[in-house]
C-alpha positions in Angstrom: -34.0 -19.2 -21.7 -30.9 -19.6 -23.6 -27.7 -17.9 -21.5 -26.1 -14.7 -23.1 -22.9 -14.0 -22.2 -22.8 -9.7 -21.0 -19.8 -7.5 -22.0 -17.2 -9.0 -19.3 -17.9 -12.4 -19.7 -17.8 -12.4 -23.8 -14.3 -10.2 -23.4 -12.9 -13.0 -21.5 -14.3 -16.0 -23.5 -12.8 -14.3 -26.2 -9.6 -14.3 -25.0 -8.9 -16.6 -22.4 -5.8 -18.6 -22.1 -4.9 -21.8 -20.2 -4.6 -20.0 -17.6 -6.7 -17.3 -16.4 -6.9 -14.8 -13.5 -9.2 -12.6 -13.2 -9.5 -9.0 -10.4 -12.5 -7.6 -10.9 -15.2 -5.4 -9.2 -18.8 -6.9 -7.8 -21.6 -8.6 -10.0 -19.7 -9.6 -13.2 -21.2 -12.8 -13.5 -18.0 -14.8 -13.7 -19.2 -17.5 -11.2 -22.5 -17.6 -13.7 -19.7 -18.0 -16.4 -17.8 -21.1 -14.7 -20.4 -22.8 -14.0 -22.3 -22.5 -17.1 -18.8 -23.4 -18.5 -18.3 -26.4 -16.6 -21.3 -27.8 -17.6 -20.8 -27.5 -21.6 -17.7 -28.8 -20.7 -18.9 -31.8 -18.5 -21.9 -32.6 -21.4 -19.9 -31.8 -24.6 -16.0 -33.4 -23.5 -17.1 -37.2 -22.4 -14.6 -38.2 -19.5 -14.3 -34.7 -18.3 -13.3 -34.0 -14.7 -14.4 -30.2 -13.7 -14.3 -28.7 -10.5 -15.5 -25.4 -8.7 -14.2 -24.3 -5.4 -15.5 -21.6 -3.3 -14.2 -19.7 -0.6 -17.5 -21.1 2.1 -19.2 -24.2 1.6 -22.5 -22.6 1.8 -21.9 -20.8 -1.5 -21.1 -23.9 -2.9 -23.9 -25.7 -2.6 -26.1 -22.8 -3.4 -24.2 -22.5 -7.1 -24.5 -26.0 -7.4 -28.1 -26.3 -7.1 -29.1 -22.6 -8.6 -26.9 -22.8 -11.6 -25.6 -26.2 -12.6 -28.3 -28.6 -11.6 -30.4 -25.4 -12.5 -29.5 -25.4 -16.0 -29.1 -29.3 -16.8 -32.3 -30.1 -15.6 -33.6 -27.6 -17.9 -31.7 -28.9 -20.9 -34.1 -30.7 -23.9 -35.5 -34.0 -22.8 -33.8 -35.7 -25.6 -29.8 -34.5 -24.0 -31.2 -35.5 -20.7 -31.9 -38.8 -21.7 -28.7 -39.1 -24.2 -26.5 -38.1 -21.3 -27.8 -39.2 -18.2 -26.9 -39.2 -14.5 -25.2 -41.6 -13.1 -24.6 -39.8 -9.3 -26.3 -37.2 -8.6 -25.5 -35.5 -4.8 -27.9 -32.4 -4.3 -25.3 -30.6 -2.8 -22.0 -30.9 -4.9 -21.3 -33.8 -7.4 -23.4 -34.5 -10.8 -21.8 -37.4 -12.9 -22.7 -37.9 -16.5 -23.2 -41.0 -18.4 -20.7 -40.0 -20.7 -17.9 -40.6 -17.8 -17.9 -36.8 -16.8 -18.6 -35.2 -13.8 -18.8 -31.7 -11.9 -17.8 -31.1 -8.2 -18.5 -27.7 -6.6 -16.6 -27.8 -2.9 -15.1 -25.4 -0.8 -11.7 -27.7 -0.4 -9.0 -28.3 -2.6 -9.7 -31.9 -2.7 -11.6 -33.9 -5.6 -8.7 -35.4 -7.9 -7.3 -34.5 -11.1 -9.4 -31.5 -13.5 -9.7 -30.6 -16.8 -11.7 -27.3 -16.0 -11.1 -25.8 -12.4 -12.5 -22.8 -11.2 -11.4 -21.1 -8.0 -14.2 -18.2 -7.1 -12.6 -15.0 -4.4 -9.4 -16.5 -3.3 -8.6 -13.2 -2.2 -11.3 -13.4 0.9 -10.5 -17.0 1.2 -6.6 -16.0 2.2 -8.1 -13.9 4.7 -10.7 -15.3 6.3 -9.3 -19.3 5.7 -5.6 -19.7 5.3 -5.7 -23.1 5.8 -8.4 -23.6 3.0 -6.4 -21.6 0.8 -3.4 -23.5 1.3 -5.1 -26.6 0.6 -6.4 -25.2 -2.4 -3.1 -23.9 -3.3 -1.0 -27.0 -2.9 -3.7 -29.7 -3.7 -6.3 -28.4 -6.4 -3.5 -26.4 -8.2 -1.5 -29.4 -8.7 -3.9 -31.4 -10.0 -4.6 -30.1 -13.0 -2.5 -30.9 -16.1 -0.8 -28.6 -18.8 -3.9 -28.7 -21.4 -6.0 -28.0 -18.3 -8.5 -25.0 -18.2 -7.8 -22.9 -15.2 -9.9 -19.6 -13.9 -9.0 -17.8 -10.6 -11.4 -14.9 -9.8 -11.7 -12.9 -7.0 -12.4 -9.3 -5.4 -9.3 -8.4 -3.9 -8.6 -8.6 0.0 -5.7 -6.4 1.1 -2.1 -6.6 -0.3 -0.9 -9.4 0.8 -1.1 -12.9 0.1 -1.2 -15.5 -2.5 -4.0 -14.2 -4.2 -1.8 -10.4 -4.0 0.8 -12.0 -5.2 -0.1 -14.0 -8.2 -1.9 -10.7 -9.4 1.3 -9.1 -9.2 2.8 -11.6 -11.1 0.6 -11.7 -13.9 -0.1 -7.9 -14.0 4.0 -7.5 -14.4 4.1 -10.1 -16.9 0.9 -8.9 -18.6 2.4 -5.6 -19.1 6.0 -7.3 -21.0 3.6 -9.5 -23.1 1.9 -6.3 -24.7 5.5 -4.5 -25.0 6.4 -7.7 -26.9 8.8 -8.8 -25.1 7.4 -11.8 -23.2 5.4 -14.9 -24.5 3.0 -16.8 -22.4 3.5 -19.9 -21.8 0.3 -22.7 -20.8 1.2 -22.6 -17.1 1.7 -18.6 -16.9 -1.4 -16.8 -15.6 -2.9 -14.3 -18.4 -4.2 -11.3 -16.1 -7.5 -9.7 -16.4 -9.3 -6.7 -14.7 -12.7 -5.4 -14.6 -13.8 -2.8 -13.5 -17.0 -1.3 -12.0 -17.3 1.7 -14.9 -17.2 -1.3 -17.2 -20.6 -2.9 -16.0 -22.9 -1.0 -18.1 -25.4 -1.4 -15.4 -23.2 1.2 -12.6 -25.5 4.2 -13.7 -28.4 6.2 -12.5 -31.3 7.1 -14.3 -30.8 10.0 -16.5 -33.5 12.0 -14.9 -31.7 11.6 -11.2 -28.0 12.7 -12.2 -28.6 16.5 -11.2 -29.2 15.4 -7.8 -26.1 13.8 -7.3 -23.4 16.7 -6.4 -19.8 15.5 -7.1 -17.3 16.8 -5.0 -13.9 18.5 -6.0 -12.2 15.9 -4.2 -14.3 12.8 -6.3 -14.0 14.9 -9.7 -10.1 14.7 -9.2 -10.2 11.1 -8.8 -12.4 10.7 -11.7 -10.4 12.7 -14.2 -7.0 10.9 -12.7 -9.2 7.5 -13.7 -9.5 8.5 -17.1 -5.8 9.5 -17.6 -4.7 6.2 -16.2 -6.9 3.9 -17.0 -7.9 5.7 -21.4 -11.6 5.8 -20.6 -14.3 8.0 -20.5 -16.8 8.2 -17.3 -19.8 9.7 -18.0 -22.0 11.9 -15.9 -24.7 9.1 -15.2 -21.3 6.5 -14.1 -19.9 9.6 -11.8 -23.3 9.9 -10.1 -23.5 6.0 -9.4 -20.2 5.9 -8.3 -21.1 8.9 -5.6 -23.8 7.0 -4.5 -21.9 4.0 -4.0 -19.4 5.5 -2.1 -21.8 7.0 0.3 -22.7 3.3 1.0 -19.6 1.7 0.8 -17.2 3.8 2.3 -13.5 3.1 3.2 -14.8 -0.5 1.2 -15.6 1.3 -1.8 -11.7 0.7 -3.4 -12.3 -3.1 -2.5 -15.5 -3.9 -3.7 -15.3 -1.5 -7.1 -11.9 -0.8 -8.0 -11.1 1.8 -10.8 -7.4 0.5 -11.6 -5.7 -3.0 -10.7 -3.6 -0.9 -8.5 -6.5 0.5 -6.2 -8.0 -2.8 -5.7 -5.2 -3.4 -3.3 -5.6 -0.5 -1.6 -8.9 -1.3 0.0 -9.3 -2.4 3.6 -9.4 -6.4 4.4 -12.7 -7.5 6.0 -12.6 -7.4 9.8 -9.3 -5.4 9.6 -9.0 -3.6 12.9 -7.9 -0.9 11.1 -9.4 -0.2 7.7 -12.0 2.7 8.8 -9.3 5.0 10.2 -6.0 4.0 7.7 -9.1 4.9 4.7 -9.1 8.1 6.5 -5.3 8.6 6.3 -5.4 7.7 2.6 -8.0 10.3 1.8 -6.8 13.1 4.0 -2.9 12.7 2.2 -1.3 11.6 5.3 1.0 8.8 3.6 3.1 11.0 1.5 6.5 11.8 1.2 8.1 12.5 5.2 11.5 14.3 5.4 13.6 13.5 8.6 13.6 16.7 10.6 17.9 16.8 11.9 16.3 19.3 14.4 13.5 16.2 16.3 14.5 13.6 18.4 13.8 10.1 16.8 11.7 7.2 18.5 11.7 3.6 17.6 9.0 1.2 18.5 9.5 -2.8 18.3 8.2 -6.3 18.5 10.7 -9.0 19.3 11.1 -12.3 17.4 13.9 -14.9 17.8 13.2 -18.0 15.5 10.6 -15.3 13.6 10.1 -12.0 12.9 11.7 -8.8 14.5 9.6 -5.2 13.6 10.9 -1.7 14.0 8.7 1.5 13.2 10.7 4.7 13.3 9.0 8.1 14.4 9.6 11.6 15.2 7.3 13.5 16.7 6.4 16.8 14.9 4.3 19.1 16.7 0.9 17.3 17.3 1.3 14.9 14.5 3.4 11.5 14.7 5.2 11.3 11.7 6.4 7.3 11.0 9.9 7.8 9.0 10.2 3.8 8.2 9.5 0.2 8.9 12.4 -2.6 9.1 11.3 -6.5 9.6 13.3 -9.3 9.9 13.9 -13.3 10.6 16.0 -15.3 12.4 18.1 -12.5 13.0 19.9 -11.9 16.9 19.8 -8.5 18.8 23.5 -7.1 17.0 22.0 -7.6 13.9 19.1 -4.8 14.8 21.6 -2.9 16.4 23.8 -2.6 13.2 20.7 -1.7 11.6 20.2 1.5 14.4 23.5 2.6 14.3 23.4 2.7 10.2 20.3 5.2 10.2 22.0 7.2 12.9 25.4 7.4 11.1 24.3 7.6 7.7 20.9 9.3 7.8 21.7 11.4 10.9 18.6 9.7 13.4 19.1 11.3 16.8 17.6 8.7 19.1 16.1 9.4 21.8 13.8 5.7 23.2 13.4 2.5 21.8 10.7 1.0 22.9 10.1 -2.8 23.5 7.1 -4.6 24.4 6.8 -6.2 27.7 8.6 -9.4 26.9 11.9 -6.9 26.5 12.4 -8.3 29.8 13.1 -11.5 28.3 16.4 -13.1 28.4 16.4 -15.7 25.2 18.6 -12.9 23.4 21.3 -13.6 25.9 23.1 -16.7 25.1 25.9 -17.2 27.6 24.1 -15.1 31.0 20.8 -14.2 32.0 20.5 -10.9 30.5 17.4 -9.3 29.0 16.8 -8.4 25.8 16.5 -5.0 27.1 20.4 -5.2 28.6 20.9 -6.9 25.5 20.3 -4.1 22.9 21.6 -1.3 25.6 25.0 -3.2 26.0 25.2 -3.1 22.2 25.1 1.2 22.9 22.2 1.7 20.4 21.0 4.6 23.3 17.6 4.7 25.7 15.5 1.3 25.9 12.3 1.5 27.7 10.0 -1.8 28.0 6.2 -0.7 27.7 4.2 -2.2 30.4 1.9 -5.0 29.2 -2.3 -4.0 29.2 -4.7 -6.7 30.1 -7.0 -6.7 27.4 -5.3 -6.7 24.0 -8.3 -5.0 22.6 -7.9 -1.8 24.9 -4.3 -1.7 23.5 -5.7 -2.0 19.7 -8.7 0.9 20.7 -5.6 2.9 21.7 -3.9 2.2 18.1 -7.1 3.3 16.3 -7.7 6.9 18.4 -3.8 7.4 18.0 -4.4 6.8 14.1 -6.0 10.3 13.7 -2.5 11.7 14.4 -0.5 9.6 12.4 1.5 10.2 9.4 3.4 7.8 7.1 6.2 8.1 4.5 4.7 6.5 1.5 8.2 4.8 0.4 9.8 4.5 3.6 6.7 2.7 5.4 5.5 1.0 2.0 6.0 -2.3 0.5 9.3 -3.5 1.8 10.5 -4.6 -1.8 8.4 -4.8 -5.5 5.5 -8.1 -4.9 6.5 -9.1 -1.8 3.5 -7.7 0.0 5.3 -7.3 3.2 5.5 -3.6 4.7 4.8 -1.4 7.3 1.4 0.0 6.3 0.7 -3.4 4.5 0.9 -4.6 7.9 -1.6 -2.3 9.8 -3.6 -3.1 6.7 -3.7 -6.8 7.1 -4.1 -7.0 10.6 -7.4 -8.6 11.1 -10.0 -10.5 14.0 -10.1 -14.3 12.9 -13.4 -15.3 11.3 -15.5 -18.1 12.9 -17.4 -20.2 10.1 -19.6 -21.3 12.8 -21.4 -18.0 14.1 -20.5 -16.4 11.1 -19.2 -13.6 12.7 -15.4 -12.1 13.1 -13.8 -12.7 16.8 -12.0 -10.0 18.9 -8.6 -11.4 18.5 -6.8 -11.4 15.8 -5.5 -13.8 13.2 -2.0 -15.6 13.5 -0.4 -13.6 10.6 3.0 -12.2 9.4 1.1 -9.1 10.0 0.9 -9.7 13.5 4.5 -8.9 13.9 4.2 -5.0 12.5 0.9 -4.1 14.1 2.1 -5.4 17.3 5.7 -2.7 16.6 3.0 0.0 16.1 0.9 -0.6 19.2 4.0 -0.2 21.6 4.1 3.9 20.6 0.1 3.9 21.5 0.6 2.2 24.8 3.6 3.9 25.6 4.6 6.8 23.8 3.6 9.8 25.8 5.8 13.0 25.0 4.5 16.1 25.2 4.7 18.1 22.0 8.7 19.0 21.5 10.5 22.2 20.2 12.7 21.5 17.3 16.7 21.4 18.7 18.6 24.3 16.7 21.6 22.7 15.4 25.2 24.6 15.5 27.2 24.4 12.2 29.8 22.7 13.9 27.7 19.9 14.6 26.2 19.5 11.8 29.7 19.7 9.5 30.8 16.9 11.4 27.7 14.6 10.6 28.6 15.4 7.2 32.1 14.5 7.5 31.2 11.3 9.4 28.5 10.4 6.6 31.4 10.9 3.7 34.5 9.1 6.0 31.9 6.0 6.1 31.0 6.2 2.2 34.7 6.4 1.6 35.4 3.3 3.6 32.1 1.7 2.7 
């Protein structure tokens, strides 16, 4: 049977470019593609090198054997015989006659390629790091100029290399079609499918009617066609519905609408993704006023030689509103206090606890005596500092996190990406924060991963393991007091 390419697949042979990545919803067929690729390549370009890299080893050899050896030993007798096998490894390598050969890995490793695919580098971040550094730094800089590269992947939270080269080439995607950016062979050209465009995402006509779609999922749908100029049709809406029932808080993940939304679905084995998807659909990240009238809490974890993170809250009635999220590196204990007394002087915090985790009792802050970090930070007069006593089991602490979740709030900006592509930020953080996958048993462990994301779910945990307030009456504020904030605020822009 000769291989047709579907809708996705002949939109991006039609227009691919040196350099190719490609965000996409499930069962496109672009590791079909690649692999069918590499192999015209392999037979048709005599000393070609191509290789295919996969996030787990076990997928590679099953696309080796089901696709490529698949298809060549299916090839006319006659091209069999013209170009023959010289090496032929049932699990990963075919080489040709004609001095070409194929590799299909799940390392960065095999030399210099003409044609490289790398299939979900997203989950291989994730669940791999090390892999995907490998893959990053080895197989990436082994291909020349003139070479043919595709990236593809689902995406895996927002953060990351995979994140961030989407970010990249979505940003300079959008100045290539406003004409004022060229590509050049080693920029990325970005591509994004969607699930609305696999023709296949439908029910049967007779079945529709049964689907109801909710007022919430018919505003999502109609905001899909505004931003994305498409039209989802009654028999798309139902499968969608459907899917979502199955899916879940994965559903954004696994069949994105937008490039945008992609990156808002959960990571797998995120600790977590089930109650932050439950935040994003009942409109608790939005836009969070400071109340002048409510005390303000701060909740931190402590870094020397890496990162420091500080969440800001207030507590308003029974919901914990989080105001903003500051992280930073290599940074000593005056530094963060500057940072306090800025919010308090400029945006009026009244500060009420800052609280540490247990190694607050530290001393490395202190240089020249054998004070803690907690004496530290109150000798720099930033107010109350409280050490929260350290639990046993770090997984009671993160089962805390997720029942105080259902009370949370967060200000979109203030707790959002800390600055355009870096995929660093509060809720990016909480997001990323995930158990460490074990390639043996298959299955995710109870602790989590090493991360950078490690530092700002750590921050957050403090206020579940040791924030316990009772529900405070907003402080009426006398004129006189707050005239003189003002006047403060202005004497430090005037001297600023």
């Amino acid at each position: 049977m000769l291989f047709r390419l579907n809708d996705a697949q002949e939109e991006f042979d039609d227009e691919a470019w040196y350099r190719n990545l490609i965000l996409k919803s499930r069962q496109h067929g672009f590791t079909t593609y690649a692999c069918i690729r590499s192999l015209d390549t392999a037979l048709f370009m005599p000393n070609s090198a191509c290789g295919l890299i996969f996030h787990k080893k076990e997928d590679a050899v099953e696309k080796f054997r089901t696709k490529i050896l698949y298809a060549y030993d299916r090839l006319p007798a006659w091209l069999r015989a013209e170009i023959a096998p010289t090496k032929r490894d049932e699990s990963s390598t075919l080489e040709l006659s004609n001095g070409s050969r194929i590799i299909c890995t799940a390392s960065g490793r095999g030399g210099r390629f003409q044609y490289l695919h790398i299939s979900e580098l997203g989950p291989m971040v994730s669940m791999f790091p090390a892999r995907a550094e490998e893959v990053v730094t080895g197989a990436l800089n082994a291909v020349g100029p003139d070479a043919f590269v595709t990236i593809e992947s689902t995406a895996m939270g927002a953060f990351g290399d995979y994140f961030e080269r989407c970010q990249r080439a979505l940003s300079l995607d959008r100045q290539v079609q406003a004409g004022t950016k060229k590509l050049t062979k080693l920029d990325y050209k970005f591509f994004f499918f969607a699930w609305w465009q696999d023709r296949r995402n439908v029910l049967p006509a007779d079945e529709v009617d049964e689907v109801p779609i909710s007022e919430e999922l018919a505003k999502y749908f109609t905001k899909v066609e505004d931003t994305m100029g498409c039209r989802l049709f009654p028999a798309q809406r139902a499968w969608y519905a459907k899917k979502y029932e199955e899916q879940k808080f994965a559903m954004k993940r696994e069949h994105p609408s937008t490039p945008e939304e992609a990156f808002e679905g959960s990571v797998e084995g995120a600790f977590y993704a089930a109650e932050l998807a439950a935040i994003e659909r009942e409109g608790r990240i939005c836009d969070l006023p400071h109340n002048p009238a409510l005390p303000v809490y701060t909740f931190w974890d402590i870094g020397r030689s890496d990162s420091t993170a500080i969440w800001v809250m207030q507590q308003v009635g029974p919901w914990l509103h989080f105001l903003r999220y500051y992280e930073n590196s290599g940074k000593g204990a005056d530094h963060y206090a500057r940072v306090i007394q800025k919010w308090r002087d400029e945006l009026g915090y009244r500060f009420h606890t800052h609280y540490l985790p247990h190694d607050g009792n530290n001393s490395d802050w202190s240089v020249t005596d054998n004070r803690t970090r907690k004496e530290v930070l109150e000798d720099l007069k930033i107010g109350r500092v409280e050490v929260v006593e350290r639990i046993e089991h770090l997984m009671d602490g993160i089962e805390m996190t997720r029942q105080m979740l259902a009370r949370c709030k967060f200000d979109a900006v203030g707790c959002g990406e800390t600055s355009p592509g870096s995929g660093r930020g509060g809720l990016l953080s909480l997001r990323a924060y995930c158990s460490k996958y074990d390639e043996k048993t298959k299955t995710w462990s109870d602790g989590p991963v090493k991360s950078w994301a490690n530092h700002g779910a750590d921050a957050f945990r403090q206020c579940a393991q040791g924030f316990d307030k009772p529900v405070e009456k907003p402080q009426a504020t006398s004129p006189s007091a707050a005239r003189k904030r003002r006047a403060d605020r202005m004497r430090s822009a005037m001297t600023a």
